[in-house]
Every structure is written in C-alpha cells, then in structure tokens.
N, C-alpha and C positions, 0 to 999 in steps of 0.2 A: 504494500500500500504506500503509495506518494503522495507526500502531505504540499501542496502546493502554497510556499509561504510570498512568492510572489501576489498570487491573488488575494489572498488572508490581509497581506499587508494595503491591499487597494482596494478590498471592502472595509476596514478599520479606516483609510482615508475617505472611504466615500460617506461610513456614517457620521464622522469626526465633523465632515465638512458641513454636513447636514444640517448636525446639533450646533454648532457656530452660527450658523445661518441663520438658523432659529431663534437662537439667543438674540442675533443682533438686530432682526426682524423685530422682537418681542420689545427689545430697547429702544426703537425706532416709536413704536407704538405707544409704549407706555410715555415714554417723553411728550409725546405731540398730545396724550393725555390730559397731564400733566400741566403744560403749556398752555393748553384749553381751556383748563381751568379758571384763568387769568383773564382770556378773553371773552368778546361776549360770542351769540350762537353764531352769528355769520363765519367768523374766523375761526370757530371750530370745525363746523364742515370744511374748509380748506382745508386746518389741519389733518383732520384724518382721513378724507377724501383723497389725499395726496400721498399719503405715505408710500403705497404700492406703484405711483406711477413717474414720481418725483423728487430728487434730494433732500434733504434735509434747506439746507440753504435757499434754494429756492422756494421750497412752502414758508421759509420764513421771512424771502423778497417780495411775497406774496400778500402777504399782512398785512395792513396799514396802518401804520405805529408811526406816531410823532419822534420817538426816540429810540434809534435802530440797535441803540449799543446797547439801551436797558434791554430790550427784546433779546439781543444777542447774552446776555449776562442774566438773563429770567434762562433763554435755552439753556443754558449750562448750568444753571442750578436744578434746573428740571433732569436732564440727563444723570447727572451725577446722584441725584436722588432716584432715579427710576433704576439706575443700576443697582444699586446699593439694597433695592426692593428685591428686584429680580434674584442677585445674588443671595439674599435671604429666601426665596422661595424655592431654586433652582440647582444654588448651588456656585461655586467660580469657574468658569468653563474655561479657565486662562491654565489650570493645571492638565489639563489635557488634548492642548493646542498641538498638532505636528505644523513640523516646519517644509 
C-alpha cells in the first residue's frame, strides 16, 4: 500500500486555504457590522451589500462622511474588535497558516 503524501499534503492546503478564507470573509462581515452600527440604515445597506462584491476601501469611499479619517479610525477600531470577537469564538487561525 502507497500512502501518497504529495496529495495529503494538497488537501491539508486546500482545506487550510479554505478555513483562512472563511475567517477573513467572516472579518470582513462582522467589521462592516460593526461599522453599521455607527451609521444610519442607508449606509448600512452599502455596507453589507458590498462586502461580496467590493473592497473594503471602496465601500468605505462609498459612505458619505464629512470626516474620512474619523471613518477610517471608526474602520479600525471596528476590525480590531471584530477580530478579537471572532478569535474568541473560533479560535487564532494564525497558528495554523502554511506558507
């Protein structure tokens, strides 16, 4: 019997890749959450409406906010919090990253 560690090792990448994916998907979402929160209902539908079809940065050139830096310094406390959530529910998906 041959144990094929080539493949083994490219399904461990494939689901690896996956679960990263996921996580960052999940970060994506819960930030713009988050972020929602702050704003009223119009600019949440953009928020979230946008996550799957558009960057970060651009659903936030998207907003209409007199003060682009506080919005950008509100996004980062939002992320930084939504991770810190995540990683409380999920777990640190940073220890089992391949390179």
């Amino acid at each position: 019997m041959v144990w094929d560690l080539r493949g083994a090792l490219l399904k461990k990448q494939e689901v690896e890749s996956a679960r990263l994916d996921d996580f960052e998907f999940a970060l994506r979402a819960r930030t713009m959450k988050l972020l929602g929160a702050d704003l009223d209902r119009a600019a949440q539908g953009a928020l979230i409406g946008g996550i799957a079809l558009r960057s970060d940065s651009a659903i936030l050139d998207s907003i209409p906010a007199a003060d682009r830096a506080a919005l950008r310094r509100r996004y980062d406390v939002c992320r930084t919090e939504a991770r810190r959530q995540l990683i409380a529910e999920r777990g640190d998906p940073a220890p089992h990253r391949l390179a």
